[in-house]
ROFILO-227570 format. One record per atom (N, C-alpha, C): residue in one letter; chain; atom name; x, z, y. Coordinates in pm, whole numbers, plus 50000, padded with zeros to 5 digits. Atoms other than C-alpha are relative to their C-alpha. Last residue first. Example, Ala and Ser with C-alpha at 12.3 -4.5 7.8 and 13.67 -1.06 7.14 Angstrom:
<sites>
S;A;N;49918;49994;49881
S;A;CA;51367;50714;49894
S;A;C;49923;50073;50109
A;A;N;50089;50000;49881
A;A;CA;51230;50780;49550
A;A;C;50090;50000;50120
</sites>
This chain:
<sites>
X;A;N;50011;49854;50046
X;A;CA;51032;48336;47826
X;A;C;49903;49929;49853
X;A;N;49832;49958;50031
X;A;CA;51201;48017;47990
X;A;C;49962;50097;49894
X;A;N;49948;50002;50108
X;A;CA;50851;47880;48054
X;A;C;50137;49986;49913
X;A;N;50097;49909;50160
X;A;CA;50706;48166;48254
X;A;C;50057;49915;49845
X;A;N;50045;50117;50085
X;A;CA;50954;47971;48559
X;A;C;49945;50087;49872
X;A;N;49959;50031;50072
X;A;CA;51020;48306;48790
X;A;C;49946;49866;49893
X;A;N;49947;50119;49921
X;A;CA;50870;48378;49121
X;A;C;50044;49924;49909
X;A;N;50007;50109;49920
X;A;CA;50561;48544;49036
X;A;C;50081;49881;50001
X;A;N;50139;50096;49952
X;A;CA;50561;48720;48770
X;A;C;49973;49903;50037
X;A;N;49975;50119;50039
X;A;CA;50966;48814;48742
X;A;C;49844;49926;50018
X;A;N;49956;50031;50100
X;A;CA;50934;49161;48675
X;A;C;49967;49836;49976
X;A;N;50086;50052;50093
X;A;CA;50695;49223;48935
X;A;C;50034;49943;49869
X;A;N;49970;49940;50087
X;A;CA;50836;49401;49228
X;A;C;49964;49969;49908
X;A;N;50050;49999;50139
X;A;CA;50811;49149;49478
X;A;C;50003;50049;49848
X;A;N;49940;49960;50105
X;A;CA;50934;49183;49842
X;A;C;49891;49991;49855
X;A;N;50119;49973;50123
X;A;CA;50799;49053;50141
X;A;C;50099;50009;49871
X;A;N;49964;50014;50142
X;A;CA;51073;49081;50429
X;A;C;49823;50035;49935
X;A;N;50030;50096;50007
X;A;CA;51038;49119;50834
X;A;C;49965;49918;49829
X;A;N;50150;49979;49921
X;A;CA;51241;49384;50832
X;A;C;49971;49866;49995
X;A;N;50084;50089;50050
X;A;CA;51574;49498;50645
X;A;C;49839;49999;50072
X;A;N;49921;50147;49961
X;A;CA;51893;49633;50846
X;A;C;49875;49893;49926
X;A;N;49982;49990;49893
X;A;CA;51807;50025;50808
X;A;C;49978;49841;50059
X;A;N;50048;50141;50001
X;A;CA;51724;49990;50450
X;A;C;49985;49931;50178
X;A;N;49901;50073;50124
X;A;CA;51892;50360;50397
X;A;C;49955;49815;49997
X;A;N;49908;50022;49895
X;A;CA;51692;50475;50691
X;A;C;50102;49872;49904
X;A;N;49848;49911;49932
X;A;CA;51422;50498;50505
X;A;C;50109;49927;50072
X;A;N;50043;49890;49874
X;A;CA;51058;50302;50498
X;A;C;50126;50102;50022
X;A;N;49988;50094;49848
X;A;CA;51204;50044;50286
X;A;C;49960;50070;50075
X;A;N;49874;50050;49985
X;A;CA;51375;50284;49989
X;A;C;49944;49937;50124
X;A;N;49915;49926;49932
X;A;CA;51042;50455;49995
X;A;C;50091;49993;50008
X;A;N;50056;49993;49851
X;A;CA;50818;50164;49910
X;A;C;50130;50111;50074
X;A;N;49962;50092;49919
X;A;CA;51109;50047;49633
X;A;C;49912;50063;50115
X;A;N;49846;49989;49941
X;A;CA;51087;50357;49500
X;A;C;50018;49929;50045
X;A;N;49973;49851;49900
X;A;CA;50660;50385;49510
X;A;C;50162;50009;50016
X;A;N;50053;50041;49829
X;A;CA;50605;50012;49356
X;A;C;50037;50084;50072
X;A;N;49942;50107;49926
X;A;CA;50811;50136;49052
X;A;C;49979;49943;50088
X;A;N;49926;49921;49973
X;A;CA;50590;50462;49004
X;A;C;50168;49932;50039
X;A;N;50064;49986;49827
X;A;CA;50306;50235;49011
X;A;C;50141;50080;50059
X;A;N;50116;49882;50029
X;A;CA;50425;50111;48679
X;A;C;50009;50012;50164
X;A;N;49910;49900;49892
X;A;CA;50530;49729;48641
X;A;C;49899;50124;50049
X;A;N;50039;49942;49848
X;A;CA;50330;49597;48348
X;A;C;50090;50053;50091
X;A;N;50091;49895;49986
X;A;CA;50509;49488;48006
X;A;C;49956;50018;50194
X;A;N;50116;49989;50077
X;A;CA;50677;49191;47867
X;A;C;49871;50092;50021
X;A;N;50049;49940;50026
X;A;CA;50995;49280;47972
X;A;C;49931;50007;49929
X;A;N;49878;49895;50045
X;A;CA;51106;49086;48234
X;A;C;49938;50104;49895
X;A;N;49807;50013;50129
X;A;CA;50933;48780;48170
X;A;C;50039;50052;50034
X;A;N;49938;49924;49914
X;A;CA;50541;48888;48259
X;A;C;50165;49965;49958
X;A;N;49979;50086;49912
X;A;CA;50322;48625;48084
X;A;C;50096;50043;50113
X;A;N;49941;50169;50070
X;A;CA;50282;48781;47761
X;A;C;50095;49909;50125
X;A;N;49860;49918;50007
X;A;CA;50159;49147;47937
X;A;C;50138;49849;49992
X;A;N;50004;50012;49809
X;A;CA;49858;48910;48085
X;A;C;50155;50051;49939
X;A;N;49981;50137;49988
X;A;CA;49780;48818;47714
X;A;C;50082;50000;50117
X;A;N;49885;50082;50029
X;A;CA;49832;49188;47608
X;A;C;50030;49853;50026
X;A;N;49848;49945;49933
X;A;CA;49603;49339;47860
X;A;C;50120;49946;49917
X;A;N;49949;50023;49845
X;A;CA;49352;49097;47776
X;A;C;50126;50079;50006
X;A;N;49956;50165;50037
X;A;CA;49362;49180;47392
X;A;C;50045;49937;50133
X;A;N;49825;49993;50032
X;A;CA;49346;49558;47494
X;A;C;50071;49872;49983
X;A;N;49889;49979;49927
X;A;CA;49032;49518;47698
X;A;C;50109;50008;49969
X;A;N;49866;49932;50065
X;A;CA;48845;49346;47439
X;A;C;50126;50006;50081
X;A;N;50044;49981;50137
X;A;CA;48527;49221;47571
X;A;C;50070;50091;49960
X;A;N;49974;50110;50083
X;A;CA;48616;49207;47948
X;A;C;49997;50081;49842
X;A;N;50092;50137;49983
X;A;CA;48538;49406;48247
X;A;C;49939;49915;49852
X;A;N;50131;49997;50062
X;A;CA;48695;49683;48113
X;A;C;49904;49914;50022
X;A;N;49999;50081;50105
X;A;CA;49014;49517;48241
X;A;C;49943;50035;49897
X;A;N;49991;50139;50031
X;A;CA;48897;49544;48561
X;A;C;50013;49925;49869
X;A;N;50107;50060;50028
X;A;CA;48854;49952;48516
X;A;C;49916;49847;49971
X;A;N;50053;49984;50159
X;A;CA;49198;49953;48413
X;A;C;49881;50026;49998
X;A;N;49954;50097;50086
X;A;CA;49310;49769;48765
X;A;C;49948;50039;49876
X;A;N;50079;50101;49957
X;A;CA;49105;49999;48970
X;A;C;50025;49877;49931
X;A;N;50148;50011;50102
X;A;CA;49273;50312;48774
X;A;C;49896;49862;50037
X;A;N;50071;49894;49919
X;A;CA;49614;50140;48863
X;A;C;49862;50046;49883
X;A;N;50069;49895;50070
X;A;CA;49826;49968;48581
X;A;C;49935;50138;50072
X;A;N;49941;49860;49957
X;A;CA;50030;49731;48804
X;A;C;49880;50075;49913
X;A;N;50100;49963;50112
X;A;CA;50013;49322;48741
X;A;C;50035;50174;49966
X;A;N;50045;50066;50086
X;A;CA;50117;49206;49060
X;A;C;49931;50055;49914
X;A;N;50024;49982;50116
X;A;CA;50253;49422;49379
X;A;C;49932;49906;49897
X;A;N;50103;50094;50125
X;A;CA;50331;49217;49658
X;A;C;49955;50016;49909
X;A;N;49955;50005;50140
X;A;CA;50549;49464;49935
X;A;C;49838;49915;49913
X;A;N;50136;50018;50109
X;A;CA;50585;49391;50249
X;A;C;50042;49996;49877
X;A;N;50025;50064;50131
X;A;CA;50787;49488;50570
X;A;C;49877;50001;49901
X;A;N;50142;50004;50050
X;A;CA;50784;49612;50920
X;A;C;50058;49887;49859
X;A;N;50040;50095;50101
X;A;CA;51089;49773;51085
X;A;C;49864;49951;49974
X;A;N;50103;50027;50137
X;A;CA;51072;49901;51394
X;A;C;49997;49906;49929
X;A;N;49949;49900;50141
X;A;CA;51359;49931;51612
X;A;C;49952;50013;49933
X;A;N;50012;49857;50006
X;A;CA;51183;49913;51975
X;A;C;50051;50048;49886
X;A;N;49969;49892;49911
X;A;CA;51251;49565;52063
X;A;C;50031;50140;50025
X;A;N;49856;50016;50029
X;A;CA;51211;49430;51697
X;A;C;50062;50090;50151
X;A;N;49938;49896;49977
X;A;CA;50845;49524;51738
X;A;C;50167;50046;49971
X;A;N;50029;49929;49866
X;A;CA;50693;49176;51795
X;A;C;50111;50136;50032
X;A;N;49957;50119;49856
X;A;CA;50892;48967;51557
X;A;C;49984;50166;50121
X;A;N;49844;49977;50038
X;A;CA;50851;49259;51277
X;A;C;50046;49927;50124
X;A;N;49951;49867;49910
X;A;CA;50484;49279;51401
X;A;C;50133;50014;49983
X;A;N;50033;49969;49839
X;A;CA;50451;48919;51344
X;A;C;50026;50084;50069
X;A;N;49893;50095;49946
X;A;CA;50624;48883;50976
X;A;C;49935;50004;50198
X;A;N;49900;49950;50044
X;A;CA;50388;49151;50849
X;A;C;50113;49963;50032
X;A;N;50006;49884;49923
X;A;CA;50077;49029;50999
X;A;C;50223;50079;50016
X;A;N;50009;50051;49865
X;A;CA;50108;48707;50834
X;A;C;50050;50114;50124
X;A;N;49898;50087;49989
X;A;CA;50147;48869;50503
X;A;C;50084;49955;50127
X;A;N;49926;49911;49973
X;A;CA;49849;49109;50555
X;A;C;50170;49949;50026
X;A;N;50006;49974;49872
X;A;CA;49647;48788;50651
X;A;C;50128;50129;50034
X;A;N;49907;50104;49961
X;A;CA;49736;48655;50295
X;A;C;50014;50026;50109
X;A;N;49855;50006;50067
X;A;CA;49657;48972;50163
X;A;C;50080;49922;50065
X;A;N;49894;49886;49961
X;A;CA;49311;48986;50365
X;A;C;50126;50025;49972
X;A;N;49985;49997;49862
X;A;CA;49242;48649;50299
X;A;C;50060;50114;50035
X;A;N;49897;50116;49984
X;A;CA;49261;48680;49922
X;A;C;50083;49962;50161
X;A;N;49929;49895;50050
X;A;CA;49039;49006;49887
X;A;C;50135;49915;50062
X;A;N;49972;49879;49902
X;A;CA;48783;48832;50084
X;A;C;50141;50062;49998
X;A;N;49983;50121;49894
X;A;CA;48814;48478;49866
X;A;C;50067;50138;50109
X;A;N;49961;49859;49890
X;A;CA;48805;48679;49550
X;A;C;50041;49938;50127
X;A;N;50147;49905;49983
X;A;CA;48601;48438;49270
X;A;C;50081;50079;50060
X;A;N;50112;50024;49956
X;A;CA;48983;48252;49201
X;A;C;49892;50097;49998
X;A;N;50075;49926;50100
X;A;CA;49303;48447;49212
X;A;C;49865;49894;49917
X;A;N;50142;49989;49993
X;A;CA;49553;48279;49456
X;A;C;49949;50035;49817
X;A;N;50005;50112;50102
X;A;CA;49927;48242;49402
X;A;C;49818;49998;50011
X;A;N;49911;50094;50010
X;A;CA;50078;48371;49734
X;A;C;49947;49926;49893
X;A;N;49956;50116;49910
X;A;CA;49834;48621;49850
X;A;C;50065;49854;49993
X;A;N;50087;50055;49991
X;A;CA;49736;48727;49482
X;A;C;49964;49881;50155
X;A;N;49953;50150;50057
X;A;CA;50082;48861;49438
X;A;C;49880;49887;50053
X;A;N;50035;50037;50146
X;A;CA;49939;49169;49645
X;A;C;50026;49820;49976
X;A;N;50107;50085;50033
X;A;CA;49954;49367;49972
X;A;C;50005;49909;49871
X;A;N;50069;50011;50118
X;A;CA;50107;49679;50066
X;A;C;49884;49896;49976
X;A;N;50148;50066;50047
X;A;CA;50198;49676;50404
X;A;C;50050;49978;49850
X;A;N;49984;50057;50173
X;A;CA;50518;49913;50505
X;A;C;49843;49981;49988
X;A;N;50115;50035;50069
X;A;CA;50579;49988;50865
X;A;C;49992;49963;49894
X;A;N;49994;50086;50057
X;A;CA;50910;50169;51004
X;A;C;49810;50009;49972
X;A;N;50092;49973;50143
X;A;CA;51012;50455;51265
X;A;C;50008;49802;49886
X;A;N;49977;50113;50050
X;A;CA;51195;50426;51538
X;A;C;49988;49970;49910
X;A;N;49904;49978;50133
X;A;CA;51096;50767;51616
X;A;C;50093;49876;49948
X;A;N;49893;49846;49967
X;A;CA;50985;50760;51947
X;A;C;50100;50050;49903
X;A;N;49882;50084;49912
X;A;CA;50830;50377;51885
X;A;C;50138;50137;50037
X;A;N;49947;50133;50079
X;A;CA;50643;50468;51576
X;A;C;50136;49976;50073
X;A;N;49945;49884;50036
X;A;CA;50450;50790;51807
X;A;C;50143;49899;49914
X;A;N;49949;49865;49885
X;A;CA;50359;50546;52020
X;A;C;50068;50056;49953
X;A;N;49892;50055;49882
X;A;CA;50271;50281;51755
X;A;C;50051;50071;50089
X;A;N;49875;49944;50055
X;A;CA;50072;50467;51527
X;A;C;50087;49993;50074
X;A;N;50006;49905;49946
X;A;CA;49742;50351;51685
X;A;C;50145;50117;49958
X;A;N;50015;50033;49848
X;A;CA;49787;49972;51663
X;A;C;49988;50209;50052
X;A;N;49862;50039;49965
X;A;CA;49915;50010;51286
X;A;C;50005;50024;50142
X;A;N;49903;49947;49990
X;A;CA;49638;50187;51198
X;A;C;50125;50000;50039
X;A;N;50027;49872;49956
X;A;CA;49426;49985;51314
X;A;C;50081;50117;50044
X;A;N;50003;50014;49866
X;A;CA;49542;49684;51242
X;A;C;50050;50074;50083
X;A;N;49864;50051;49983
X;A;CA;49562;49780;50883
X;A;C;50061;49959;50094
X;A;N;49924;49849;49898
X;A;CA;49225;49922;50962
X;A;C;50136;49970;49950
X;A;N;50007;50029;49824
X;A;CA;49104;49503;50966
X;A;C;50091;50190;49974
X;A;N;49897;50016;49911
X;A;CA;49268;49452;50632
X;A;C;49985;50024;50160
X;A;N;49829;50039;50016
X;A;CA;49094;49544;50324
X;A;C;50136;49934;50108
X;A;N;49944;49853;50091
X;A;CA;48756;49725;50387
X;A;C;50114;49942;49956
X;A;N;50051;49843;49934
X;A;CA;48655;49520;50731
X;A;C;50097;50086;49851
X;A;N;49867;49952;49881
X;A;CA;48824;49209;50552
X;A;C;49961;50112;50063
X;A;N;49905;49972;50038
X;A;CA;48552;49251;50275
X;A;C;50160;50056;50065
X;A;N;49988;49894;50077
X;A;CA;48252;49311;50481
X;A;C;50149;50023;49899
X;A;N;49958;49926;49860
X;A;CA;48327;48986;50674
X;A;C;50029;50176;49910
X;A;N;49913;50009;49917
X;A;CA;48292;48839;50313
X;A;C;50068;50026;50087
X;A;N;49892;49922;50112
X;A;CA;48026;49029;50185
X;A;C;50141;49944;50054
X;A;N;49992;49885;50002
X;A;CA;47820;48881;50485
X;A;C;50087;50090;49929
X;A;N;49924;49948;49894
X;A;CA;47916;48546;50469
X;A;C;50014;50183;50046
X;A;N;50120;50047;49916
X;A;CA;47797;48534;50100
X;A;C;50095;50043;50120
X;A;N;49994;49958;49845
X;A;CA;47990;48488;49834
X;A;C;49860;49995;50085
X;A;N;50141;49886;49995
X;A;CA;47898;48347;49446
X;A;C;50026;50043;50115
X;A;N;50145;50020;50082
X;A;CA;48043;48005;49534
X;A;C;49936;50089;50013
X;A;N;50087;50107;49904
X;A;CA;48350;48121;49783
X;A;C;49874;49980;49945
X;A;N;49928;50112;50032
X;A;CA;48460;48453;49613
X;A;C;49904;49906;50033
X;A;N;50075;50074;49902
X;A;CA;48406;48834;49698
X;A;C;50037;49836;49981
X;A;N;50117;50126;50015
X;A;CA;48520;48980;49406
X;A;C;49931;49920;50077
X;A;N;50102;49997;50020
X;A;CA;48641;49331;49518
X;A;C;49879;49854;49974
X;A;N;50064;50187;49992
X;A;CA;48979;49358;49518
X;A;C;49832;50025;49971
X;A;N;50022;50021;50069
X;A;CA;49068;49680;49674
X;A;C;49937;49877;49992
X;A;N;50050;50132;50028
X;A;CA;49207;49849;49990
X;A;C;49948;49953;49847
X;A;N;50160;49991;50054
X;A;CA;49380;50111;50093
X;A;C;49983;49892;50041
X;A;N;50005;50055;50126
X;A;CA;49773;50054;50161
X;A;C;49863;49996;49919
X;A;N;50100;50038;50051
X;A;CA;49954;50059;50475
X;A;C;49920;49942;49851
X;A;N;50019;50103;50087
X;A;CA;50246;50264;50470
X;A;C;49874;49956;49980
X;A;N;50117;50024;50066
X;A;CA;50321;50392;50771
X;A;C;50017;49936;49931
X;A;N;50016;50135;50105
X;A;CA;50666;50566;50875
X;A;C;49789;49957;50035
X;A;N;49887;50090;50023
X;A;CA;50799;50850;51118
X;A;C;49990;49870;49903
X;A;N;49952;50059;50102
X;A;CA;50542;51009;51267
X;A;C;50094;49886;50012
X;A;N;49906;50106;50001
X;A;CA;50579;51294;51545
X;A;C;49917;49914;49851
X;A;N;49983;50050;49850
X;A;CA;50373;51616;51665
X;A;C;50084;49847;49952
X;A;N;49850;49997;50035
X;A;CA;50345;51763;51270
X;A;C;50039;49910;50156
X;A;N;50004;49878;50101
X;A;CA;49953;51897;51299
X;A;C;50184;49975;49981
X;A;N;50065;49874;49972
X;A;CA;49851;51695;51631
X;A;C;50093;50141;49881
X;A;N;49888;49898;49858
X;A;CA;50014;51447;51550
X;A;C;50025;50152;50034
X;A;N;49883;50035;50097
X;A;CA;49867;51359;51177
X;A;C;50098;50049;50153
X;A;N;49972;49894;50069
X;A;CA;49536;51447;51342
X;A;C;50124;50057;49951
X;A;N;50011;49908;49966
X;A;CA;49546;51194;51576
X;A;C;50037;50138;49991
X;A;N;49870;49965;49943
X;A;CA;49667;50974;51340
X;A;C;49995;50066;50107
X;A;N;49956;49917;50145
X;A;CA;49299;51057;51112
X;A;C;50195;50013;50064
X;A;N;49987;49812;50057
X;A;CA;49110;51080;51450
X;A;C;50098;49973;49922
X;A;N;49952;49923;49843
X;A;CA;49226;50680;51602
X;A;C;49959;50153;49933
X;A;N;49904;50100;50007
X;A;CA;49174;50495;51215
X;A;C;50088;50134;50119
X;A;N;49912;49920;50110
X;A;CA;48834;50717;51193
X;A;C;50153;49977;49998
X;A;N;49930;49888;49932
X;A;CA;48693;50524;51512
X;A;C;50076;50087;49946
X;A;N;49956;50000;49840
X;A;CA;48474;50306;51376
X;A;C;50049;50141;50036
X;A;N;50070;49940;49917
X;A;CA;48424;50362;50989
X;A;C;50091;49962;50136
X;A;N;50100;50076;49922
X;A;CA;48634;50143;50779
X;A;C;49924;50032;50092
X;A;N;49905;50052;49957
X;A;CA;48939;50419;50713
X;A;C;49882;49857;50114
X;A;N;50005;50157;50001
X;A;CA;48676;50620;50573
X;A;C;50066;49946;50059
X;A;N;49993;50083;49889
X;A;CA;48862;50971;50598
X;A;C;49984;49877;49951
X;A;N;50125;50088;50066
X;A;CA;48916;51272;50387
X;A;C;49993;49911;50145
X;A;N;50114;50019;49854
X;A;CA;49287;51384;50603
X;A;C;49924;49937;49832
X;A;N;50122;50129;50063
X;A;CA;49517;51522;50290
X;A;C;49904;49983;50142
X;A;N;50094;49965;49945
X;A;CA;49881;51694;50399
X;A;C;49901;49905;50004
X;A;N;50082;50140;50028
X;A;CA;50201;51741;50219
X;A;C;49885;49994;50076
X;A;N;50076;50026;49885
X;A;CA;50457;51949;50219
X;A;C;49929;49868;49986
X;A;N;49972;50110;49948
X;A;CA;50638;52017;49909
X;A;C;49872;50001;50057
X;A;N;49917;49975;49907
X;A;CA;50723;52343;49684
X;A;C;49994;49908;50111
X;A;N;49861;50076;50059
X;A;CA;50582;52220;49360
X;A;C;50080;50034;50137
X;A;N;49949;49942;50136
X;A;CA;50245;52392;49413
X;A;C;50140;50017;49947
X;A;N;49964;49827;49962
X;A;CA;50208;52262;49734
X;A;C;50046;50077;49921
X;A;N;49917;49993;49961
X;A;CA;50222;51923;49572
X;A;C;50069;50120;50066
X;A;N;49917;50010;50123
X;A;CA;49948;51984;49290
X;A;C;50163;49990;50094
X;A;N;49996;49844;50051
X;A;CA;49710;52152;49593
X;A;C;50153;49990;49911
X;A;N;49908;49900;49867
X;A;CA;49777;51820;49808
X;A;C;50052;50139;49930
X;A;N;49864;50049;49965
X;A;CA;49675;51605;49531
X;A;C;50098;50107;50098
X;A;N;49916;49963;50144
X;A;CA;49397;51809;49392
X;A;C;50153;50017;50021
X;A;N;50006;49866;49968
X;A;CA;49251;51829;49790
X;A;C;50098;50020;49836
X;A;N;49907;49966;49895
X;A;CA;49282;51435;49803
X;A;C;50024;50184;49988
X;A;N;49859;50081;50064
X;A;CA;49107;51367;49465
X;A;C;50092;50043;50112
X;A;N;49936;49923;50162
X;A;CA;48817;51600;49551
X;A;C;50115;49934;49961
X;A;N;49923;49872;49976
X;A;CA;48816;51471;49943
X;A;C;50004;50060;49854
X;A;N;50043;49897;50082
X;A;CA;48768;51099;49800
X;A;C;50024;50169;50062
X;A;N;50068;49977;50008
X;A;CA;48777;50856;50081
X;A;C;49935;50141;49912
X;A;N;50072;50027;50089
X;A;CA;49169;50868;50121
X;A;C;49885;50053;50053
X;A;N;50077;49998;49970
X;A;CA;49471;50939;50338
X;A;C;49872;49917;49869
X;A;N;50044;50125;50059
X;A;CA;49789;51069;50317
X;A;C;49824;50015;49985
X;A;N;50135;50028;49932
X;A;CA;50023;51206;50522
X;A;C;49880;49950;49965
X;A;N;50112;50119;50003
X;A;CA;50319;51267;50308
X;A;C;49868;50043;50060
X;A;N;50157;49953;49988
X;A;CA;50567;51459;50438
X;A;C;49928;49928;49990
X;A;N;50065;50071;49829
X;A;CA;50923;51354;50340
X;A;C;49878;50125;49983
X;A;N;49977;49874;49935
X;A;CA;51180;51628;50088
X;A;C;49899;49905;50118
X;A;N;49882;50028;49879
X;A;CA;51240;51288;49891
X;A;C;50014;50069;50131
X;A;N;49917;49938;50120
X;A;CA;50952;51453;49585
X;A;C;50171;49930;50135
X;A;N;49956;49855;50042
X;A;CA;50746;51415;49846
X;A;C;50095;50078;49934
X;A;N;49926;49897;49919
X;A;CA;50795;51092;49922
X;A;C;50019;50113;50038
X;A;N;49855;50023;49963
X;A;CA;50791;50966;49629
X;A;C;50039;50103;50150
X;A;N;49941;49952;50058
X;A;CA;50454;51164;49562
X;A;C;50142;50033;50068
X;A;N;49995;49858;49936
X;A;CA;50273;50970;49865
X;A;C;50101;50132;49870
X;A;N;49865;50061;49892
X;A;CA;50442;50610;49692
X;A;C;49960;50189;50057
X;A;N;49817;49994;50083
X;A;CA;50266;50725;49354
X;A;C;50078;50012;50119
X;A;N;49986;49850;50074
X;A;CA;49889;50820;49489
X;A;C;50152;50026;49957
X;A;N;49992;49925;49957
X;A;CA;49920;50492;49668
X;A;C;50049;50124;49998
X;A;N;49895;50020;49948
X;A;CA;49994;50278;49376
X;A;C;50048;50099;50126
X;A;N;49918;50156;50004
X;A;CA;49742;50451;49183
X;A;C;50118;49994;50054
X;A;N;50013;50019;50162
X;A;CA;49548;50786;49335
X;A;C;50063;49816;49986
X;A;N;49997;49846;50082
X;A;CA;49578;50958;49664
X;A;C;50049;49958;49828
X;A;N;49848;49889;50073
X;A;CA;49750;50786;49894
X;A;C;49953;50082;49891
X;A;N;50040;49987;50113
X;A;CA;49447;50529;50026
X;A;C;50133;50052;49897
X;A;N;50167;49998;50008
X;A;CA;49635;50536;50330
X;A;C;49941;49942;49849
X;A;N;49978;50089;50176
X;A;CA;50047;50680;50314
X;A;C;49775;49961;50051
X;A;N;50098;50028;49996
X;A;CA;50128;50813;50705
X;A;C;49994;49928;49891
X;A;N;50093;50137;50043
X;A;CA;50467;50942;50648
X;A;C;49886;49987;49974
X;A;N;50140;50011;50013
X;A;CA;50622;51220;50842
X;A;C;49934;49861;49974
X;A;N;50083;50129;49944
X;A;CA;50970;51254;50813
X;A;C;49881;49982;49992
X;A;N;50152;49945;49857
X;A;CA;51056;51625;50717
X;A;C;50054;49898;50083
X;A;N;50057;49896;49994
X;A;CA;51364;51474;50471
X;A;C;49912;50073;50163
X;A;N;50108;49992;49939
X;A;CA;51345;51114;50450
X;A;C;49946;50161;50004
X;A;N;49974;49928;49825
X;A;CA;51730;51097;50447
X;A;C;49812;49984;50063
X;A;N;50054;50099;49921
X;A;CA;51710;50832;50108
X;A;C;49984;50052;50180
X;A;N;50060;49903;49895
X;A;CA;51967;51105;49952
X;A;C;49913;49871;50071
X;A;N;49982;50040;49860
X;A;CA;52076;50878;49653
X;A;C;49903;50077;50088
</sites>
């Protein structure tokens, strides 16, 4: 299927590596332009080099997303160098443990700063260019909204906030043709996820308890399944869907565990 994202310009953030790193591919490999954004410039400069390589436009901003004012340069830039975008997918971020007992207000605020305030951001500075195109929004936020984690209070809020968000701007920007949806990823085999499950004694034993509990399957959903559904909702081809949280998860979430 032609998804018709050819030279569309998609803003992807934390694009380089994981779920990110997969959806900026997709849309490469769907003739788009991925825009994509990350802290690392050695991981971003690989990425870009390995797509150039392959015939496909692509283009890396390095860029704290948390820093004041980075949010307004990095779509700046993204104009400036292709005059139009046509998508965002919001998606940097990470769990980082912040949780009510061990917490502190400080880590806390600190958390939403690095997982949902430039989701704002970005969203609030895209918009112009968003509205010319009739572009679409895609948040990336996590099962963890809906079923809670415990010890991640920060991580939790921001998800659940991304949620919120996600059904608001769809209200708001229905005027102008912009979609805005969500996607929930679950149990996904990033590198931030397989350092987590070095956490623990016997990372393979974990990963099979968690696998146990998945009923389609039995196994992880790969990043490279978060990335077709992202680029099925940011095309045209989903023209008629907004407002939506979606759940790629082989059943995780919504499904009764004891059928399986």
């Amino acid at each position: 299927m032609d998804l018709g994202l050819h030279h569309k310009v998609i803003i992807v953030t934390g694009g380089t590596k994981g779920i990110g790193g997969a959806i900026s591919k997709a849309i490469a490999a769907e003739g788009g332009i991925a825009v994509f954004i990350a802290r690392s410039n050695e991981e971003g400069i690989s990425l870009q080099n390995e797509m150039n390589t392959c015939n496909q436009e692509a283009f890396f901003i390095q860029a704290d997303l948390t820093k004041q004012g980075n949010c307004e340069k990095v779509v700046a830039m993204a104009v400036e160098k292709y005059g139009r975008i046509d998508g965002l997918v919001n998606n940097a971020g990470r769990n980082d443990n912040v949780g009510l007992e061990m917490g502190t207000i400080d880590r806390f605020t600190t958390s939403l700063n690095e997982n949902l305030l430039h989701y704002y951001e970005m969203a609030h500075y895209c918009l112009p260019e968003l509205k010319k195109t009739k572009g679409s929004i895609l948040n990336i936020s996590s099962k963890v909204a809906l079923t809670g984690q415990g010890g991640t209070s920060g991580y939790a809020a921001a998800k659940g906030a991304q949620l919120a968000l996600t059904r608001e701007w769809a209200t708001e920007l229905l005027p102008f043709g912009i979609r805005v949806n969500a996607i929930l990823p679950a149990e996904v085999m990033t590198p931030l996820y397989r350092n987590w499950l070095h956490s623990f004694k016997d990372p393979i034993k974990k990963q099979r308890e968690i696998e146990q509990n998945i009923p389609l399957g039995k196994r992880m959903t790969t990043a490279e399944e978060i990335a077709s559904l992202a680029v099925f909702l940011i095309s045209e081809k989903s023209a008629h869907t907004t407002g939506q949280f979606l759940s790629p998860d082989g059943g995780y979430v919504h499904l009764d565990r004891s059928i399986t």
